[in-house]
KOLTORTI-529163 format. One line per field, with one value per residue (C-alpha): residue number from 1; x, y, z; residue in three letters. Coordinates in steps of 0.1 Angstrom, whole numbers. Each point is the difference from the previous one (the first is absolute). Example, Ala and Ser with C-alpha at 12.3 -4.5 7.8 and 13.67 -1.06 7.14 Angstrom:
resi c(1;2)
px c(123;14)
py c(-45;34)
pz c(78;-7)
resn c(ALA;SER)
END
This chain:
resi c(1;2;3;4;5;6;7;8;9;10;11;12;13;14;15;16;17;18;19;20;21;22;23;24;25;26;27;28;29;30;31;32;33;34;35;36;37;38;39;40;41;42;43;44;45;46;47;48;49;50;51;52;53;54;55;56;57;58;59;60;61;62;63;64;65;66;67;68;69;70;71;72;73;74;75;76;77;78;79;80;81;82;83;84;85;86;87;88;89;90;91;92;93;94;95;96;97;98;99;100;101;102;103;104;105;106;107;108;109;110;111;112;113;114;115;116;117;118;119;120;121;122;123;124;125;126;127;128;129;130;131;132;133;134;135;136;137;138;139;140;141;142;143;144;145;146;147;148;149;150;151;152;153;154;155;156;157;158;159;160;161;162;163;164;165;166;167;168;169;170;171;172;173;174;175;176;177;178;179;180;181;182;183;184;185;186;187;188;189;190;191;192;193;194;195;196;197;198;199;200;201;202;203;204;205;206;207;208;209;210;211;212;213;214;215;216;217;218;219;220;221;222;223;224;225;226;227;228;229;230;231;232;233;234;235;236;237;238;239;240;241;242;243;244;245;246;247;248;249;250;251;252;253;254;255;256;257;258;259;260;261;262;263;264;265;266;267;268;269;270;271;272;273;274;275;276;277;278;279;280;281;282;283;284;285;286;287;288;289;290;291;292;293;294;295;296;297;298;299;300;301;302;303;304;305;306;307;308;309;310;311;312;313;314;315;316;317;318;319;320;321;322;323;324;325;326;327;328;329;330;331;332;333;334;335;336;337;338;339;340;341;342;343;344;345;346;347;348;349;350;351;352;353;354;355;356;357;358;359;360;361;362;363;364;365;366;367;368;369;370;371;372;373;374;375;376;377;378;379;380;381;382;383;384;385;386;387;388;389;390;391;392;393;394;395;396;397;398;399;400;401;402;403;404;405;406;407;408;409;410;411;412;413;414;415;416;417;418;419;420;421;422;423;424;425;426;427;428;429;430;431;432;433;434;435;436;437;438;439;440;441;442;443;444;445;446;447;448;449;450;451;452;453;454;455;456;457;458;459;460;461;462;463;464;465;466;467;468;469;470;471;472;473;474;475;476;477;478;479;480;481;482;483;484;485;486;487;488;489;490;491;492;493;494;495;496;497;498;499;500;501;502;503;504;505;506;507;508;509;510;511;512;513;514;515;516;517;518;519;520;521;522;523;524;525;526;527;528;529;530;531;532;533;534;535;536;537;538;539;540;541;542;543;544;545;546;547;548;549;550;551;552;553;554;555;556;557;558;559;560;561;562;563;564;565;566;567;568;569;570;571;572;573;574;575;576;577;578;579;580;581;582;583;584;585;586;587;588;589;590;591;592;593;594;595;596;597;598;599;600;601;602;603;604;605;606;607;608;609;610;611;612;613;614;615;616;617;618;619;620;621;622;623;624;625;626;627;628;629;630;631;632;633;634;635;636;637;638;639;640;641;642;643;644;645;646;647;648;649;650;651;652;653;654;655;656;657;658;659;660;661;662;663;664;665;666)
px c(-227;17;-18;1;-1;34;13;24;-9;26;-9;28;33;-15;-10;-28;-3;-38;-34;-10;5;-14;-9;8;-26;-5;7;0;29;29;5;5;13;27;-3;-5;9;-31;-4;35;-13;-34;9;37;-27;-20;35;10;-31;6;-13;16;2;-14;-6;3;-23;-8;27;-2;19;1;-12;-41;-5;-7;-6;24;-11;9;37;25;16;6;30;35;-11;-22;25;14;-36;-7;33;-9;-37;20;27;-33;-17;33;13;-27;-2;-22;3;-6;-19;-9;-33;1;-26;-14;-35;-14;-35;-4;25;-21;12;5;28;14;3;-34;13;-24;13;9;-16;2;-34;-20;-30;-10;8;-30;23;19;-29;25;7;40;16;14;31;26;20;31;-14;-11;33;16;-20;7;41;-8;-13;29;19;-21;6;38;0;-21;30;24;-20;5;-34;-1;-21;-28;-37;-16;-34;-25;-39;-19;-6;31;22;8;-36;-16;23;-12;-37;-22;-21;30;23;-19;32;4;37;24;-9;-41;-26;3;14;39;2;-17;23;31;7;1;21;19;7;10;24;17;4;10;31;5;5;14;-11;3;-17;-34;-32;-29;-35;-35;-24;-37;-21;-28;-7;-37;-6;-30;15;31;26;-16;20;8;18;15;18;16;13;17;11;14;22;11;19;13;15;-19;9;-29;-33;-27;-30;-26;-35;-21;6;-10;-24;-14;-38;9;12;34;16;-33;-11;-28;24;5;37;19;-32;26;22;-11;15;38;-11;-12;33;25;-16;17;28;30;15;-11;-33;-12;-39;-13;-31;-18;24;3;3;33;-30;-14;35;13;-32;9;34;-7;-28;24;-16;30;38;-3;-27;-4;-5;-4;-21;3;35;-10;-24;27;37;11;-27;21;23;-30;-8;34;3;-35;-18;-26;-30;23;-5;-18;-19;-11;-33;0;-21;21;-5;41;14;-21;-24;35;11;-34;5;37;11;31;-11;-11;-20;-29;9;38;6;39;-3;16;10;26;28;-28;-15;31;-9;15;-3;-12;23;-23;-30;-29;-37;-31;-33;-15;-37;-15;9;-9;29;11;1;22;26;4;5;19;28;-1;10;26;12;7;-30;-26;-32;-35;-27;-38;-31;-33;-8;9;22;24;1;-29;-11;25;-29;-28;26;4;-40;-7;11;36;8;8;40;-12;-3;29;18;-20;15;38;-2;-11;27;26;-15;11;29;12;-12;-32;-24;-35;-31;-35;-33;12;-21;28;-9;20;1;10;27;10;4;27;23;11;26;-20;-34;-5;-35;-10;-35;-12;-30;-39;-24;-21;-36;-16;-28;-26;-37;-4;33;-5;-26;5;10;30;33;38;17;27;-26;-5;33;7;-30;-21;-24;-20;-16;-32;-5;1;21;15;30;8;32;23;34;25;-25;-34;17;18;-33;-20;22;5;-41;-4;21;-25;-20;27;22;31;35;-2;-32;8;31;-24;-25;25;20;-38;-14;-26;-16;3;36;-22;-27;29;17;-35;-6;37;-8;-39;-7;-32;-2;-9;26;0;23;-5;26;-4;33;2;24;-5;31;16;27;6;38;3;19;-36;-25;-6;2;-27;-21;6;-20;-28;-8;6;-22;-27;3;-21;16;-10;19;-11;-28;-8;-18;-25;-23;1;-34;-14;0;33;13;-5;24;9;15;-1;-33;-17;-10;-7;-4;20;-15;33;-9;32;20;34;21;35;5;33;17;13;31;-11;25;-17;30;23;-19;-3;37;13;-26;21;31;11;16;-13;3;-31;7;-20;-42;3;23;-17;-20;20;9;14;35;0;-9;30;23;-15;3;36;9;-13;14;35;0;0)
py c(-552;25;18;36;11;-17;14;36;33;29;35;23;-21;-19;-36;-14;-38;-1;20;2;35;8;34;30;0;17;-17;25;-18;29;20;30;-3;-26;-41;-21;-38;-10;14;-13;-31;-1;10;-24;-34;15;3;-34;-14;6;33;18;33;15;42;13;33;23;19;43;19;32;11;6;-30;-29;-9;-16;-34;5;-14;31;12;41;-1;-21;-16;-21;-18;-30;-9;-3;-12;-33;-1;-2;-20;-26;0;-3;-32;-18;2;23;34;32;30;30;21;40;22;30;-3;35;11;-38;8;9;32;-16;-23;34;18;16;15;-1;-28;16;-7;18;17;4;-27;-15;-37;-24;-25;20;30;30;23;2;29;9;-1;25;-5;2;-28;-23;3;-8;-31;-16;6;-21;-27;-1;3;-30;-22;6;-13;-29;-10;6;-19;-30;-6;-16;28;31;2;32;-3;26;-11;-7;38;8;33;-13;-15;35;22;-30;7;28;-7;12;19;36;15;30;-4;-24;-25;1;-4;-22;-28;7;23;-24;-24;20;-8;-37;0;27;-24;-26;19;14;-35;-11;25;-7;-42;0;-19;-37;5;-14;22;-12;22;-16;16;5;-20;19;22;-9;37;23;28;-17;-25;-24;-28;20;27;-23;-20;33;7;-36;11;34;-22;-25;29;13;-30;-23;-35;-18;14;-21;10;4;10;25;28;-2;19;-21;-15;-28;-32;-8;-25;-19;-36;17;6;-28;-10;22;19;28;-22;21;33;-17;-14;35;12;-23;2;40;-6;-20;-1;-32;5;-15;-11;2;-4;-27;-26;-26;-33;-10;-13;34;17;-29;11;42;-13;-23;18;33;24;7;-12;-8;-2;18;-20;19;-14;-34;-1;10;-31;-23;13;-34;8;-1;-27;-26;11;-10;-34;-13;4;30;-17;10;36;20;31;33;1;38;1;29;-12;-1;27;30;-2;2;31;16;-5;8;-37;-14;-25;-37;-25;-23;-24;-1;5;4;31;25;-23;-19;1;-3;-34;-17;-39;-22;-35;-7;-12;-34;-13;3;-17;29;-2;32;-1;26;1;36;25;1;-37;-4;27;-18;-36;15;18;-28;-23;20;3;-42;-10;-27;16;-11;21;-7;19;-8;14;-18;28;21;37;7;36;9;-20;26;32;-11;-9;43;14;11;-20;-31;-1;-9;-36;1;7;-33;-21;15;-9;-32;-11;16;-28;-29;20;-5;-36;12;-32;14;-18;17;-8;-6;15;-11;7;-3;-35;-9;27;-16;-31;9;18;28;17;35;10;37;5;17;-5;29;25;-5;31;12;0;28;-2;19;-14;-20;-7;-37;6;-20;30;13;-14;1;22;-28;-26;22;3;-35;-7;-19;27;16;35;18;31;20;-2;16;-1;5;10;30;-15;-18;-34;22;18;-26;-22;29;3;-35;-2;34;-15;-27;-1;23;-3;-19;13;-24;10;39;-1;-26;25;30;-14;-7;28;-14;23;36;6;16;-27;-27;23;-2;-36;-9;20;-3;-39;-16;6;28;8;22;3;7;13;8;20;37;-14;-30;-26;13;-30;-2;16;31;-11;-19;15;30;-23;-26;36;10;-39;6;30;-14;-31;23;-17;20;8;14;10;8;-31;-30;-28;-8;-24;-19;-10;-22;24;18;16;33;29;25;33;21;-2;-12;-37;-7;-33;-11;-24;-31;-34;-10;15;-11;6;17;11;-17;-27;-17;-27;-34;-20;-29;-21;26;-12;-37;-3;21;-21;-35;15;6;34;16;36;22;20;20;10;-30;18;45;0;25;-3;-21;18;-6;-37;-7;14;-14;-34;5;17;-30;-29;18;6;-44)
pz c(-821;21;28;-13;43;-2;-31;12;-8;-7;15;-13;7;32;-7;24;-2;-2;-5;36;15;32;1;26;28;29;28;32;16;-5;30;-3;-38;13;-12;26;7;-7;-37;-5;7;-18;-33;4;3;-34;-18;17;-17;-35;-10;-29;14;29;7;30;11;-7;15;8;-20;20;37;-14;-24;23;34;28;-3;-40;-8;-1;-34;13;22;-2;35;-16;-24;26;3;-41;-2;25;-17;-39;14;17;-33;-23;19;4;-43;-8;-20;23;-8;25;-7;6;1;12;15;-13;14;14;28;34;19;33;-19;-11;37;-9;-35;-26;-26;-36;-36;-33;10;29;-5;30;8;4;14;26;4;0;-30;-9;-8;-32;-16;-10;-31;20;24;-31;-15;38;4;-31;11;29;-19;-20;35;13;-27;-1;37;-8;-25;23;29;-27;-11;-39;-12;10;-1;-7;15;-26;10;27;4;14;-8;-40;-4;14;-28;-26;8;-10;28;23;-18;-12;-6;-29;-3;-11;19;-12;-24;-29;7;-12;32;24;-9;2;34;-4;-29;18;28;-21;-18;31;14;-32;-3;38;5;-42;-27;9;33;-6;7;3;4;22;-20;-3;-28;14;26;3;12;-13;-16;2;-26;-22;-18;-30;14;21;-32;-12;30;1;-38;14;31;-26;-18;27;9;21;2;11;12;22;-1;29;3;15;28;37;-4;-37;13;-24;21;-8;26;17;-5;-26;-23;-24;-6;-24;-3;-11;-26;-30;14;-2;-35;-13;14;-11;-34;1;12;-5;36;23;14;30;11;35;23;4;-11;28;-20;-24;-25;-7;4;-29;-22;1;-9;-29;-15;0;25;14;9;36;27;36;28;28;31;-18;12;30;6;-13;0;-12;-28;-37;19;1;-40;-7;17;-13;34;-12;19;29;-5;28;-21;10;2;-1;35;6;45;2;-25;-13;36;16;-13;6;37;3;4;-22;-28;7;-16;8;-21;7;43;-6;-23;19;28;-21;30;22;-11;-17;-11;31;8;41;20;5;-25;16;-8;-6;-10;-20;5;-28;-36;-6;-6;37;3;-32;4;36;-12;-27;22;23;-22;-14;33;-3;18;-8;-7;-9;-4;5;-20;8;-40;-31;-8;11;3;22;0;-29;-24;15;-6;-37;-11;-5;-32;-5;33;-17;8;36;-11;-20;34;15;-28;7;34;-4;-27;34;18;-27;-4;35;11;18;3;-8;9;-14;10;36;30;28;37;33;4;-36;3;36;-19;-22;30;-20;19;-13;-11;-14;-10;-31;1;-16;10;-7;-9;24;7;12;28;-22;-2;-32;-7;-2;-27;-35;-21;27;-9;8;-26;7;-18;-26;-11;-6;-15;26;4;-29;1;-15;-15;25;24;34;8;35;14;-23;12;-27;-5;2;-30;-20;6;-15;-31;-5;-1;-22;-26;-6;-37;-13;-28;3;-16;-25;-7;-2;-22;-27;-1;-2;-28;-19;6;12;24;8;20;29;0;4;29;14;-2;13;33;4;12;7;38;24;28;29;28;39;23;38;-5;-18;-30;-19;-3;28;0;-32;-10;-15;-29;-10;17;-26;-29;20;8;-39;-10;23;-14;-38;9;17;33;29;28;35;29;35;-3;26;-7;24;-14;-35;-8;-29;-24;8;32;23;7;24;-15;27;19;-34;-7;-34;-17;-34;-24;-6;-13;19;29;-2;35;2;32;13;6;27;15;-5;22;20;4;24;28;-6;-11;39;20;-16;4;-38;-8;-26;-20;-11;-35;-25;2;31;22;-17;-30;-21;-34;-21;1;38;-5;-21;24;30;-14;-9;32;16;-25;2;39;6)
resn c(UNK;UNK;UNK;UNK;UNK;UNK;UNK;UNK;UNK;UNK;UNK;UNK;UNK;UNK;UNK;UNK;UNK;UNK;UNK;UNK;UNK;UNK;UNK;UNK;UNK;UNK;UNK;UNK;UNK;UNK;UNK;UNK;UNK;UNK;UNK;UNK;UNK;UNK;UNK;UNK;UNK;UNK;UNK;UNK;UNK;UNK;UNK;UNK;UNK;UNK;UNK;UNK;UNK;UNK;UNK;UNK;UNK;UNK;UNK;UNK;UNK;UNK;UNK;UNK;UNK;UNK;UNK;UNK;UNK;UNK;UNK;UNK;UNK;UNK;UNK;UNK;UNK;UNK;UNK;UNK;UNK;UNK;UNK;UNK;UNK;UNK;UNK;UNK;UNK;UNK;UNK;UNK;UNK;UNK;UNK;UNK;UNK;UNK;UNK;UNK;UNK;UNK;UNK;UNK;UNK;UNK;UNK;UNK;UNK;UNK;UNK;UNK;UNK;UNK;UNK;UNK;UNK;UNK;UNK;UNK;UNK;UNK;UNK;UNK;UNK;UNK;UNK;UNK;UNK;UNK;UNK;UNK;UNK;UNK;UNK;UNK;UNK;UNK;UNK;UNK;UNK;UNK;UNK;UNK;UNK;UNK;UNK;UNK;UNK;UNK;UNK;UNK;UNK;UNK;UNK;UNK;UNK;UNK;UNK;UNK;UNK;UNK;UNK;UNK;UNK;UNK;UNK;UNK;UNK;UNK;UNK;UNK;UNK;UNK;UNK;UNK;UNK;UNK;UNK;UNK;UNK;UNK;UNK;UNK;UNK;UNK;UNK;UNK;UNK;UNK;UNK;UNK;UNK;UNK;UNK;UNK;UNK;UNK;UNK;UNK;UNK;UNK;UNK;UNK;UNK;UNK;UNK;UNK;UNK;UNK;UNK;UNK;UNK;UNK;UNK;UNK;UNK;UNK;UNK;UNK;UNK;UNK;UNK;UNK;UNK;UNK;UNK;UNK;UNK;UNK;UNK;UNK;UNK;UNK;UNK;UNK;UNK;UNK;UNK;UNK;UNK;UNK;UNK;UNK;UNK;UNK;UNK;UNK;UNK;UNK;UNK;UNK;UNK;UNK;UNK;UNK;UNK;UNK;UNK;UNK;UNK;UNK;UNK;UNK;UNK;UNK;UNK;UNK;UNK;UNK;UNK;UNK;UNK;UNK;UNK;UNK;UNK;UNK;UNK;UNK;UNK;UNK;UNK;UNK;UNK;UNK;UNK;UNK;UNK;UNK;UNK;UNK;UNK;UNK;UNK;UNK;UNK;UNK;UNK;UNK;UNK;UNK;UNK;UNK;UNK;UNK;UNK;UNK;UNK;UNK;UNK;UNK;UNK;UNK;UNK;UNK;UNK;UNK;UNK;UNK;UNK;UNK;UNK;UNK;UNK;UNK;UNK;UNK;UNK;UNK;UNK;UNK;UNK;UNK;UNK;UNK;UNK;UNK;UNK;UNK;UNK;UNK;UNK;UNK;UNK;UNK;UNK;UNK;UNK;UNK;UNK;UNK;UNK;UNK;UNK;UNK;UNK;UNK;UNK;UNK;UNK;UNK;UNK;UNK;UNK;UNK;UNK;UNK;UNK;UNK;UNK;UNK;UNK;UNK;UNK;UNK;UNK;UNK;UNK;UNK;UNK;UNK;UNK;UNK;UNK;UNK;UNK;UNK;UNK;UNK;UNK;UNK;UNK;UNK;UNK;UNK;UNK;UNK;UNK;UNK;UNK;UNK;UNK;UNK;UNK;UNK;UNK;UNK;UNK;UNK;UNK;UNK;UNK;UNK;UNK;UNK;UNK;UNK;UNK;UNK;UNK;UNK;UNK;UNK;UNK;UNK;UNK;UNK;UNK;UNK;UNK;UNK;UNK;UNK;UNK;UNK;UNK;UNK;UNK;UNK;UNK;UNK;UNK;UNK;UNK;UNK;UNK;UNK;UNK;UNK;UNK;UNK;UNK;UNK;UNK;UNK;UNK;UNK;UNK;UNK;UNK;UNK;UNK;UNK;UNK;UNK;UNK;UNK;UNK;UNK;UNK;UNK;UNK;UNK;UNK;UNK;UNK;UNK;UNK;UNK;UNK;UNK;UNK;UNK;UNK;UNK;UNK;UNK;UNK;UNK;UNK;UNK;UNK;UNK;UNK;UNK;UNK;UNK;UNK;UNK;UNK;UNK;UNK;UNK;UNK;UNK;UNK;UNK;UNK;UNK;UNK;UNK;UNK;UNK;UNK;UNK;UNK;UNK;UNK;UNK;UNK;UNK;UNK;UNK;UNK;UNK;UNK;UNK;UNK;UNK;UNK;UNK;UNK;UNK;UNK;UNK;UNK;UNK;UNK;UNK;UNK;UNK;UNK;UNK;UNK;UNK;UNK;UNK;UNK;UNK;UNK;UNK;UNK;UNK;UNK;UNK;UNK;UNK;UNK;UNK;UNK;UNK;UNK;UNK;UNK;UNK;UNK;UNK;UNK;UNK;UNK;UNK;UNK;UNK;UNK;UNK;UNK;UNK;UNK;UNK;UNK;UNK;UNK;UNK;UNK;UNK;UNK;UNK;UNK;UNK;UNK;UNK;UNK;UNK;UNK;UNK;UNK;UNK;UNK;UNK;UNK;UNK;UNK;UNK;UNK;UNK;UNK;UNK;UNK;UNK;UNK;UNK;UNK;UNK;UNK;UNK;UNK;UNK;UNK;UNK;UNK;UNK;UNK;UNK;UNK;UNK;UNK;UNK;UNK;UNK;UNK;UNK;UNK;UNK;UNK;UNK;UNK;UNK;UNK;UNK;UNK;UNK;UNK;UNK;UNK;UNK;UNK;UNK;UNK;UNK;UNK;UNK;UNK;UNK;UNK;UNK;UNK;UNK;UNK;UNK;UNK;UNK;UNK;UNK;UNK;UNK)
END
């Protein structure tokens, strides 16, 4: 039987070879609108690696629709750059596709030389905290003649095809919505005006790139926004594009400013499948799925079971480039997935850095870090089998060396096991498993169960050492920590430890909070469980709600700082705060811990000591380097390299890359 991800797909008179279509993403590398080498470079390895067709983007489509690390579309100067980034994409055999768009009420003034950005009314932005101004009819109708203009130069800058990007609550999105557009004319109230200016678009680019030139639309399946676009409006709006001439639409989920998660590990995988299905059953144009869909498994199953005609993989080809290349020859178990941590891409952006990954060091660094044999094989030891300690041996080896590698465990991953025991967090160990299939991959002897020490490492002359040995969690000097009911959140997590009723958590920082959920979702109902009792009707929706959040334990956090997980990213934090508030986890700010007693602990808020009742106190408060070897190793003479938590606990993103910057450096 064929494998339908194989099988090509027609979007207007374009042919792509396969169903694998990596989406448009921001990656903040332009500068200042112009491509540089390096985005040449990263999206010429994805095409090198199989994928069908690849969007670039978005790109601006006049001076106020995007910012300068945005790919320009607006001005003629821009068209060598998109011409190199087509030209990088076309000859490496993939199709090319650029994105435009117009960011509406989510552009921030300071992008826009302190203008206010413009939307078709003025409701203020909860992602950007400004209120736009509105538009004129004369600059609706102007706008929509630069994206025609924008999409004639991404034809004649060579690119297979044009994106329209219409969700997300960008300029299209916020005419689509009656949360955002309260216009009385034309352009608003029912739903015929508020889609006007999509279709309008789409007509203008339409008459302005011809017939044959295919057009594709990004498009909402919901906008997950109060007030705002629910699926059904949604479908008619894919209808109304369809007639107007669209030749394929893909359809993404939520807005910025949606408090549904979207793109975190808590999602399940093609959680949002059913929104291309309810689509494609409207319309007869090729419809594409998206979010969420990481593994060629679940991306074969939207396919077969007709949910839609091809599948997104965005960040998925971000962790593995060589991705649809390894479905193709047999080698799937190869695959590196996205585990949708979010550490490399979306916590990027919030910061103002360009993309990377934490699964994937190269991303973004493909000229940078290009696979090279050393000039002379050298013999190294790895000591640690945690995700420093594997992405070292791993680039090592590539680099032609001989490598063993020594945990003191009986498995491999190390910390990434702890990350993936809380709920939703479970793609952690999924990145364990990846890393350690790298290390078969690429000759790496691995020996388990081995505690080695200086002498046995002295014994086997290895012409390098670099030490991956992890961190340990720390013990505060509080009376009555060595009590019987005080444990390590660490031992909690995988299972050594058990907990009672009650219990204190203390310590708000990323394990203080994913040890508290991971213990609040104990004695509730299990997915499984949920959809039986759904589908029976067996209990009151509510109670079954109730019961799927409400577990058999008692959990309250305490912080010494003002804010609880403080180092946790932004792109998860909000949806980690949003499950301790759904799981009724306590939490207190401001508190020390100065004694835990027998019956629970005492804490200072302020210049007030009170005590709280736990049956266990469970410690979060830090961890640190764990590296007794450095020392040992100098004093005999060996050279050795430190990497990951041994070297700064940080997190798991800087782990990876520290152990590849040191396996690739030998």
């Amino acid at each position: 039987m064929k494998d339908m991800l194989f099988e090509p797909v027609r979007i207007n008179g374009m042919e792509v070879k396969n169903r694998i279509y990596m989406p448009a993403m921001h990656m903040n590398m332009a500068q200042n609108y112009f491509v540089p080498d390096a985005m040449v470079d990263f999206y010429a390895e994805r095409a090198k690696g199989g994928t069908g067709m690849i969007a670039v983007g978005f790109a601006s489509v006049d001076e106020n629709s995007a910012g300068p690390t945005n790919i320009g579309a607006h001005s003629d100067d821009y068209l060598p750059g998109l011409k190199k980034l087509s030209d990088a994409i076309k000859e490496n055999g993939a199709r090319s596709v650029a994105q435009i768009n117009h960011g509406g009420r989510n552009i921030h003034s300071f992008l826009l030389g302190g203008k206010p950005a413009v939307a078709p009314s003025p409701v203020p932005s909860r992602l950007t905290r400004e209120t736009p101004r509105e538009l004129t009819l004369e600059e609706i109708r102007r706008i929509i003649s630069r994206f025609a203009e924008a999409a004639t130069r991404v034809k004649r800058a060579g690119f297979d095809g044009v994106e329209v990007l219409s969700g997300t609550g960008y300029l299209i999105s916020n005419f689509l919505s009656p949360f955002t557009n309260l216009r009385t004319d034309d352009y608003g109230g029912s739903l015929e005006n508020r889609m006007r200016f999509g279709v309008e678009v789409m007509t203008a680019i339409r008459t302005a790139v011809g017939k044959d030139y295919p057009v594709l639309f990004r498009m909402n399946g919901n906008d997950f926004v109060e007030g705002g676009q629910g699926r059904k409006e949604l479908i008619q709006y894919a209808k109304a594009l369809a007639h107007a001439g669209v030749d394929g639409l893909c359809i993404n989920v939520g807005w910025h400013e949606a408090r549904v998660p979207q793109i975190v590990a808590s999602v399940p995988r093609a959680a949002f499948g059913y929104m291309a299905r309810g689509i494609k059953e409207a319309v007869s144009v090729p419809v594409i799925a998206s979010h969420r869909i990481n593994d060629p498994g679940i991306a074969r199953e939207l396919l077969n079971d007709g949910l839609c005609d091809m599948v997104a993989m965005g960040r998925p080809l971000i962790a593995d480039p060589e991705l649809v290349k390894k479905i193709q020859s047999g080698r799937e178990n190869e695959i590196i997935h996205c585990i949708a941590c979010a550490q490399g891409c979306f916590d990027h952006l919030q910061t103002g850095k360009p993309v990377e990954c934490l699964c994937n060091p190269r991303a973004g660094h493909e000229r940078q870090f290009v696979a090279s044999t050393a000039d002379e094989p050298r013999k190294i030891i790895v000591i640690g089998g945690g995700p420093a300690g594997m992405s070292a041996a791993a680039a090592a080896a590539e680099r032609g060396h001989k490598v063993t590698l020594y945990e003191k465990s009986h498995r491999l991953g190390g910390q990434l096991h702890i990350a993936a025991a809380p709920p939703g967090r479970e793609e952690f160990s999924h990145l364990a498993h990846d890393l350690a299939t790298q290390l078969g991959v690429k000759g790496v002897k691995v020996f388990l169960n081995r505690d080695v020490d200086a002498v046995s490492i002295q014994q086997e002359k290895p012409d390098l050492v670099i030490l991956a040995t992890g961190g340990m969690p720390i013990t505060p000097n509080i009376p009555g920590v060595d009590k019987p009911h005080v444990v390590q959140a660490w031992d909690v997590l995988n299972g050594s430890a058990l907990t009672g009723k009650r219990v204190a958590v203390v310590g708000g920082g990323a394990v203080g909070v994913e040890t508290a959920l991971f213990l609040a979702e104990k004695g509730t109902l299990t997915g499984d469980m949920v959809k039986f009792l759904l589908i029976n009707e067996a209990e009151p929706v509510e109670d079954i709600r109730r019961m799927a959040l409400i577990g058999t334990k008692q959990v309250h956090i305490f912080e010494m700082m003002a804010k609880i997980g403080a180092d946790i990213g932004k792109t998860t934090k909000w949806t980690m705060m949003q499950d301790l508030n759904r799981h009724d986890v306590r939490t207190t700010t401001g508190a020390t811990v100065v004694e835990i007693t027998d019956n629970g602990l005492k804490v200072r808020l302020g210049d007030r000591v009170s005590e709280v009742e736990a049956d266990s106190v469970v410690l979060a408060v830090g961890t640190k380097p764990n590296n007794p070897l450095e020392k040992e190793l100098k004093d005999k003479g060996i050279l050795s390299l430190t990497c990951g938590d041994a070297k700064g606990v940080a997190l798991a993103f800087d782990a990876v890359h520290s152990g590849f910057a040191a396996g690739h450096s030998v």
